[in-house]
N, C-alpha and C positions, 0 to 999 in steps of 0.2 A: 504494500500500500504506500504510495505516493503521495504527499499534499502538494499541492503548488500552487503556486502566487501568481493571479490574473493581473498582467498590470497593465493590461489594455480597462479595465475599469476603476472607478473609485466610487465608494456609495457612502453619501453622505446627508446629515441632515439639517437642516437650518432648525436653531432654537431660541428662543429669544420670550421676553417680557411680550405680553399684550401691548401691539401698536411701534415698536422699535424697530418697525420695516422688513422682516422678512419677504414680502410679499413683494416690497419693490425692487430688494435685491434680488428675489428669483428673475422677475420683469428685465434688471438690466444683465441679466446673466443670457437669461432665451436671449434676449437681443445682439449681444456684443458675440454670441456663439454662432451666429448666421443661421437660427433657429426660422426668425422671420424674412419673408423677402422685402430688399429694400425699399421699396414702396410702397409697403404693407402697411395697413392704417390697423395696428395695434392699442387697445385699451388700455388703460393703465391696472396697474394688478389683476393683470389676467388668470392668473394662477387662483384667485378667487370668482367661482364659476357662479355660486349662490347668488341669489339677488339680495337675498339677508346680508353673507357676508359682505357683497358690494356695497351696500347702504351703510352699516354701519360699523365697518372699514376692520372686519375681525375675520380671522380663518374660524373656520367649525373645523371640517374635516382637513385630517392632510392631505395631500396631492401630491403624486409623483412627477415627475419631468424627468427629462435628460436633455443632454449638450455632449457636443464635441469637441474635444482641445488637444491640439496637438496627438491626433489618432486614438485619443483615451477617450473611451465613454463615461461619463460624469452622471452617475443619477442622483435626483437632487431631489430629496424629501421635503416638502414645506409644512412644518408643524405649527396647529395651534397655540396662542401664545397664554391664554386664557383657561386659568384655573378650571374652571367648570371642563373642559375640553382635555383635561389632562389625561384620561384613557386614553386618548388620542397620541400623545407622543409617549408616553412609557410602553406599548406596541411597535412604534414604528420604529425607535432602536434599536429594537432586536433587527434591522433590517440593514442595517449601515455597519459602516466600518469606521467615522468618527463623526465630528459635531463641530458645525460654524456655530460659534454662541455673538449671537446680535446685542449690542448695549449700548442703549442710547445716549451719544457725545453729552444731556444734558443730565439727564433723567438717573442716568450710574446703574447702579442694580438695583432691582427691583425685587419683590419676592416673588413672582415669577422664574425673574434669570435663577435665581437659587433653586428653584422647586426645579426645573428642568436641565440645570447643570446637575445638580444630585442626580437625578435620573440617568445622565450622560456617566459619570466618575463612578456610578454604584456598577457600572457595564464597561468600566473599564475602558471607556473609549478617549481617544487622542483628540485635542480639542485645537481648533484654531479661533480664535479671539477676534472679533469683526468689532471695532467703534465707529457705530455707524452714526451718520449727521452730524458731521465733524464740520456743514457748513451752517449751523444753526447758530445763531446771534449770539447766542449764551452757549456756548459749547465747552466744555471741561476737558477735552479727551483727554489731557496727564494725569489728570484725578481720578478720571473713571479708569486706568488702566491700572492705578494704587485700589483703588475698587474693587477689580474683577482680583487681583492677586489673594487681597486678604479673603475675600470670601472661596476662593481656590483653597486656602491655607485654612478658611475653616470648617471646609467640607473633606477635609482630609486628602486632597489630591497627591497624587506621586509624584515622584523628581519629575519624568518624564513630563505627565500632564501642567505639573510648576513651568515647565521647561516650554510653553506653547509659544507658538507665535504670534504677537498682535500687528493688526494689521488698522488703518483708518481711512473711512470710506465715507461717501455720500451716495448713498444710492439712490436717490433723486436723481440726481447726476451721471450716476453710471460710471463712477471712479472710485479708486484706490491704491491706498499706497502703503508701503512699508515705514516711511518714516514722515512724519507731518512736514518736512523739510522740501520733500521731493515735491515734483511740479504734476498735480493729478493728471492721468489721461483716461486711463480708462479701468475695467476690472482685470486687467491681465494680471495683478500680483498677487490677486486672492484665487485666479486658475493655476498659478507658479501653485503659491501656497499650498492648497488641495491636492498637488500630484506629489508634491514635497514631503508634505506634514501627515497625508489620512495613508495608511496601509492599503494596499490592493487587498481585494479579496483572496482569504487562502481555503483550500479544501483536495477534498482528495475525488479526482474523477472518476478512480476506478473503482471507488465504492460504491456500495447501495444508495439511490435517491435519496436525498434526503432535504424537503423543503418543507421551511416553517412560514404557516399563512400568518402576518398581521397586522393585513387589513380585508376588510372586504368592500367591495363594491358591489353597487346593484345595478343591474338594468332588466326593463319589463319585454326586453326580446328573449336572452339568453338567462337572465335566470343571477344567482350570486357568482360573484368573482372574485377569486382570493388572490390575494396579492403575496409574495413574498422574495425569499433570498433563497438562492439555491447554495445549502451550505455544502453538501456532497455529491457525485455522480453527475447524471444529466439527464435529462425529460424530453421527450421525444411527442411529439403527436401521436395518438391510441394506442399509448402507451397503458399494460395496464399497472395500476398502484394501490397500497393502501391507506385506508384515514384513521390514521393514530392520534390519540392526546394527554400529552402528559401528566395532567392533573384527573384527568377519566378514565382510566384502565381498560372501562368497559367498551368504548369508542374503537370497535373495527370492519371498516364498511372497506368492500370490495371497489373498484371504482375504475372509470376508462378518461383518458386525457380526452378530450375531443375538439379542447382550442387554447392555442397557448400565442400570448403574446408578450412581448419586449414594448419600454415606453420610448419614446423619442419625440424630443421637443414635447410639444402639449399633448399630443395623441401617443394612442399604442397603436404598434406594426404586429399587424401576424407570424407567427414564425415556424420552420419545424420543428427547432429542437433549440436548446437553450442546455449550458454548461453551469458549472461550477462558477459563485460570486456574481451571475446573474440578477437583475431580480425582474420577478415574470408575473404575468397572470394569467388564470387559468379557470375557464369558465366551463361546465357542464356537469360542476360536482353539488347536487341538490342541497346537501345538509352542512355544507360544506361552513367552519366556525374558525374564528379568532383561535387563534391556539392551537389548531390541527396541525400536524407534520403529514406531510404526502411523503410516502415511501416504498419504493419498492418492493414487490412481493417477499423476495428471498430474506431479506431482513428486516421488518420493519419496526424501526427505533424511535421513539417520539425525542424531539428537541425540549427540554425544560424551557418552560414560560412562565416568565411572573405575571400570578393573576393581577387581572385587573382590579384596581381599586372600586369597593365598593360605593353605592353612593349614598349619600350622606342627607339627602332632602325629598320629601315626596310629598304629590300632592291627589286629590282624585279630580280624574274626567269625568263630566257626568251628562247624561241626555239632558241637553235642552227642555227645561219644562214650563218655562215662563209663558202668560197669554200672547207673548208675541213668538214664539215657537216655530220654526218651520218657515219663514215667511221670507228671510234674507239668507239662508244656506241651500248650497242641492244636495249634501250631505247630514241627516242629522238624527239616522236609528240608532240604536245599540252597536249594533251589525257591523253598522260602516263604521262607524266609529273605532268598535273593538277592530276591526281588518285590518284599518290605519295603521294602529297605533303597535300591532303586531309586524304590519312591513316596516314599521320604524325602526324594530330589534336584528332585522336582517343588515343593516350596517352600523348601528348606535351601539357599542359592546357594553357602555356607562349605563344603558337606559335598561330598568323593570319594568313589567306590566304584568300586575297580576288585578284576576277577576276581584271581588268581593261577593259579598253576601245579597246585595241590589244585583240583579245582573243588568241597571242602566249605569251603577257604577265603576271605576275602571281607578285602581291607584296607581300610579307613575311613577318613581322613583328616579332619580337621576344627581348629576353631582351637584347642582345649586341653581337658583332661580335661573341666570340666566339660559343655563344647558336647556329647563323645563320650557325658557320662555321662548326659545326660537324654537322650538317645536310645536309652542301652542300658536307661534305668529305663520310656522309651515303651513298648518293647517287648514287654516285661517284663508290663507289668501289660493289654499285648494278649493276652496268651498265647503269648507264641514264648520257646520254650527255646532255650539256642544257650551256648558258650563264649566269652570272650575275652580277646587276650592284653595284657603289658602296656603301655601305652602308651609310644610311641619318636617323640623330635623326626624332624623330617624335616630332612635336611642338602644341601646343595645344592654346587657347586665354581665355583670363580671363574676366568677368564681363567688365571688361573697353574696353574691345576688342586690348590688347595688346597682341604681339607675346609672349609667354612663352616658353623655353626650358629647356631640363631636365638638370641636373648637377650631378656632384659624388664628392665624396669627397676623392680623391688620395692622397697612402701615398707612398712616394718615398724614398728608400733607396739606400743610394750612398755611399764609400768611402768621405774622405774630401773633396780630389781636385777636385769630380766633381760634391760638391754642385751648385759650380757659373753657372755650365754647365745646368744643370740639373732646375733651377732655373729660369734662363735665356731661356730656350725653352718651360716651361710652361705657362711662361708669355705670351711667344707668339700666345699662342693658347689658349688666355683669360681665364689664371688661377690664383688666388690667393693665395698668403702664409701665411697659418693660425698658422704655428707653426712650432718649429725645436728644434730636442732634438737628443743629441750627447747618440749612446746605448753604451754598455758597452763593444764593441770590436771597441769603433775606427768611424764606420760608423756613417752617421749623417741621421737621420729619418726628413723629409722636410712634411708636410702635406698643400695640397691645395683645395680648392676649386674651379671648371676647368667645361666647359660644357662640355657635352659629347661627342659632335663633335669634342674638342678638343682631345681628347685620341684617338677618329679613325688614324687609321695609324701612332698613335706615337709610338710605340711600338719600330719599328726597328729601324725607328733613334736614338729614344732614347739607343738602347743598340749599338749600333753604338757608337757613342757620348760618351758612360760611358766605352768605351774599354769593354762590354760584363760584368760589374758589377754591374750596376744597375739595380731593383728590382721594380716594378711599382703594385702596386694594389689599386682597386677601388671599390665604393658600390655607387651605386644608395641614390641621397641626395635628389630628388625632382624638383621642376620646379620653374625657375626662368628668370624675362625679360630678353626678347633676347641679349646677348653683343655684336654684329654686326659680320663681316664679317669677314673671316679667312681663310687664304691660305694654303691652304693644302699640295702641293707639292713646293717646289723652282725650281726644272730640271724638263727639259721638259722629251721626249720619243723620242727613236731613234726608227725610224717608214722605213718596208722593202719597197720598195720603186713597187717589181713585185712579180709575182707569182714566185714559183721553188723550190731550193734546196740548202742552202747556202753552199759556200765553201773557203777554207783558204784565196786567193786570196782577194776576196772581204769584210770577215770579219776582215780582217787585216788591210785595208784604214778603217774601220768604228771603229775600236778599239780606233785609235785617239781622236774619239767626243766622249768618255763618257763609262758607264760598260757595257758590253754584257750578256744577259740574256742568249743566246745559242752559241752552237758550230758548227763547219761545219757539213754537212749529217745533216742538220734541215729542213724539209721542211716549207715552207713559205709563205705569200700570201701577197700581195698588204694593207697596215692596220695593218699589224700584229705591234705589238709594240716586238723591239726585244732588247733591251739597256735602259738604261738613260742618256740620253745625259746630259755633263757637262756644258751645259748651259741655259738657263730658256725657251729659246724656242724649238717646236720639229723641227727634223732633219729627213728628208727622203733619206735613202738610197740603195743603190744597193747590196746587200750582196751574189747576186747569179753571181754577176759578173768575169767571167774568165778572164786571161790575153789573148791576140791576140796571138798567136805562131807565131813564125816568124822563119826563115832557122838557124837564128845562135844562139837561147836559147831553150832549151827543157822544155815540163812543168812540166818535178822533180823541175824546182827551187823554183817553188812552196809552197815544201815540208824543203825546207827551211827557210819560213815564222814562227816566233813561236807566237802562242795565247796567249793572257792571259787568265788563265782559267775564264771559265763564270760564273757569280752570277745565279745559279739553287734558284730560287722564290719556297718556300716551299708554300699550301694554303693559309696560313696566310699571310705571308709577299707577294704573292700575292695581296689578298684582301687589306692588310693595303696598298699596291703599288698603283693601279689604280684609278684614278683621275677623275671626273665626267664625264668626254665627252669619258672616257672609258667601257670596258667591261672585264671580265673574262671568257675566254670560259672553260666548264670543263669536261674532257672526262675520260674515268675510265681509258686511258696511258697517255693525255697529261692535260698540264694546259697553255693558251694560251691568254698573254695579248692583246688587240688590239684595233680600234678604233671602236667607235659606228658607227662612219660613215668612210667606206672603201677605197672610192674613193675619192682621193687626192683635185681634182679639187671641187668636192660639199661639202670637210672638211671646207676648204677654204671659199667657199662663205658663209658656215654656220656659221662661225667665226668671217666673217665680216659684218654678219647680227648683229650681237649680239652685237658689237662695238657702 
């Protein structure tokens, strides 16, 4: 038995903090690698396919790519940078042979870059150091590269990995360099770098297959698609193999290749056969899962795979049952719903879905609101209507039989004046201050230790509070005893009081108690939550209410009423909005807060059941 080093390839992956531009360095990498043709009218972060991720500028899933340099095929993994999305790249590692780590000329490390270097140094892999936006106003790159060392030094790195190379870049731009001194041109020194710094793929060809899938893909022609590294032997079209898995013993399905492809530039090529430090996909295998090793008959050996991280937050989907029901979705049975959310697990490895006791309800689990909330906004603009409630950690018990819940470790950046602010509303919501260091324009960086229940819904208040300048990120730290109880909202909900159609008249008496979530011409229903009331309890009102006309006023005067304009609830601060005994209705025109229970008179007694 032979190993030997392909070094016609290198397989690598881009990691980085949420938003530190991996996406735009993929963009200038396809480009400067004659990926696209010259006249090609290319989007910018093409590598993000999503219309989600395009809007609000975040990878979900990874993406594969490749380039060619210098006769070496380059496959380039674009990873997730966003906590929630972390099953995402602790997978796609097993697939590479090292790791571009992204960190932003301003921003430094983040807890992100930590969460995903750990990820990288726990695998052993060789890292090359990218400081990207090195043309940003306020750029630090000498500091941030004292940055990325110490946190090398305190995630325990080796000589070797201490030993990496940094590189400084703009990938705006489409340049890089070795030393801030040299005159930028282009990314030729980070294609130097990568053939330099990552290992070639090694293995042995004349062994048994042996490929570990993890990722997969879908599509509604051919069915799921796994993606992986051919770490042994080689794969042949109809060829036959077996489906092993490391962590399931019982897993052994017979199985026939029927289509196998290589990526290049944005698309994948068809191929016959594929070797050793490959990475390939392979579509016709039905049950085919995260974790599986395809192996040749004669021997077949599973690759160890660390599970994926379980998830920490779940919420339930539930059938639309509000009077307005049915009316703005083409999707909104049980049925379709549960199908959904069942083809959602065919690529989502992070996401649960089990049935409950209702069978119109549906619990969800996943790594944290936002992972739940781009799934509920997927949905949404597929055309499935549906309800949901509000999001709740998942808590676990330990040998002692004590309650455990997860925690994160949030780093908060504020201006000065609104540390005390800022400081002050974490505590509230059972969080710890573990440290505080003044950066270098001013802002003070606050680091806490906080449960995860307490971050649900602080989002808005908090940038509320910070006048719209504070910066809130978080990473999953672990599970820890439960710290008691915690108030979620202070104001109650200003709740419609009948069915109809609100109009100035009436929304003008309710503007008094508190902020209005709609304006007049809204239709409405008995439950519906339409405001916040400014005061801790809810408030039922009349909003479809006219004035009497009478012989000596006309109802233009009406139109002499002026509104305040309404707080329009985006998803999110939706979802961070509604309060347990609530619901969120979602329909692919409206988004509609309300109570779980409708009628007034059995809110009530359900309320004072509970007392």
């Amino acid at each position: 038995m032979s190993q030997i080093k392909r070094e016609d390839i290198r397989n690598i992956a881009i990691i980085a903090h949420v938003d530190h531009g991996k996406t735009t360095l993929v963009d200038g990498m396809l480009r400067q690698s004659g990926v696209f043709r010259a006249n090609q009218e290319v989007r910018e972060r093409v590598m993000d396919s999503g219309d989600i991720e395009r809007e609000r500028g975040i990878t979900i899933l990874s993406k594969n790519t490749a380039v060619n340099y210098k006769g070496v095929k380059i496959n380039i993994v674009d990873t997730p940078g966003h906590a929630d999305f972390g099953g995402e790249v602790e997978r796609v590692l097993k697939m590479v042979n090292g790791v571009i780590l992204l960190v932003d000329a301003f921003e430094g490390t983040m807890p992100q870059t930590k969460f995903v270097l750990k990820k990288a140094l726990d695998l052993d892999l060789p890292v090359i150091v990218c400081v990207n936006k090195i043309d940003r106003p306020e750029a630090r790159p000498e500091e941030v590269v004292d940055e990325v060392l110490e946190l090398l030094m305190d995630l325990d790195a080796s000589d070797a990995q201490l030993d990496c190379p940094f590189l400084f870049a703009s990938a705006r731009e489409g340049t890089c360099v070795r030393d801030l001194n040299d005159e930028p041109k282009d990314l030729q020194p980070l294609f130097d770098a990568i053939l330099e710094s990552i290992p070639a793929p090694e293995g042995d060809p004349e062994k048994g297959t042996q490929i570990l899938i993890s990722t997969i893909d879908y599509n509604e022609y051919v069915g799921r698609i796994g993606i992986g590294k051919i770490d042994n032997g080689a794969i042949h079209i109809n060829d036959e193999a077996i489906r092993v898995n490391f962590h399931d013993p019982e897993t052994r399905e017979k199985v026939r290749i029927t289509k196998l492809y290589e990526f290049e530039g944005l698309g994948k090529t068809e191929v016959k056969e594929a070797s050793v430090g490959a990475i390939v996909a392979i579509s016709g295998i039905a049950d085919l899962q995260i974790g599986d090793t395809i192996c040749s008959p004669t021997d077949p050996e599973p690759i160890p795979f660390q599970k994926i991280s379980e998830p920490t937050i779940a919420m339930n989907f539930i059938v639309n049952d509000s009077p307005l029901a049915g009316q703005e979705g083409d999707y909104c049975t049980s049925r379709q719903i549960r199908d959904r959310l069942m083809r959602e697990l065919n690529t989502d490895v992070s996401l649960r879905v089990a049935d409950t006791e209702n069978t119109d309800t549906f619990r969800v689990s996943g790594r944290g609101e936002l992972h739940l909330s781009v799934l509920i906004e997927t949905m949404r603009r597929e055309g499935y209507e549906f309800a949901v409630s509000k999001a709740e950690v998942i808590y676990k018990k330990d040998e002692k039989g004590r309650t455990l819940e997860p925690v994160e470790i949030a780093y908060v950046d504020v201006p000065e004046e609104f540390t005390g602010t800022a400081i002050s509303m974490i505590s509230e919501r059972k969080g710890e201050l573990q440290g505080m260091t003044t950066l270098s324009d001013g802002t003070t960086r606050l680091e806490f230790q906080v449960p995860s229940r307490g971050l649900i819904g602080f989002h808005g208040p908090f940038l509320t509070a910070t006048k719209g300048t504070g910066v809130i990120n978080s990473v999953f730290d672990g599970y820890i005893p439960y710290k008691g109880d915690l108030n979620y909202r202070r104001n109650g909900s200003l709740i419609a009081f009948e069915d109809g159609e609100s109009v100035t008249y009436g929304l003008f008496s309710a503007q008094e108690r508190g902020a209005l979530f709609i304006g007049p011409g809204v239709r409405v229903y008995g439950g519906m939550v339409i405001g916040e009331s400014a005061k801790p309890e809810d408030i039922e009102l009349n909003v479809c209410k006219t004035k009497h006309l009478t012989n000596t006023r006309s109802s233009n005067a009406d139109e002499a009423l002026t509104l305040t304009p309404p707080r329009v609830l985006s998803l999110e601060q939706a979802l961070d909005y509604i309060d347990t005994d609530e619901l969120l209705e979602v329909t692919p025109k409206n988004l509609r807060i309300r109570k779980k229970i409708l009628d007034s008179r059995l809110r009530k007694r359900s309320a004072f059941k509970k007392q």
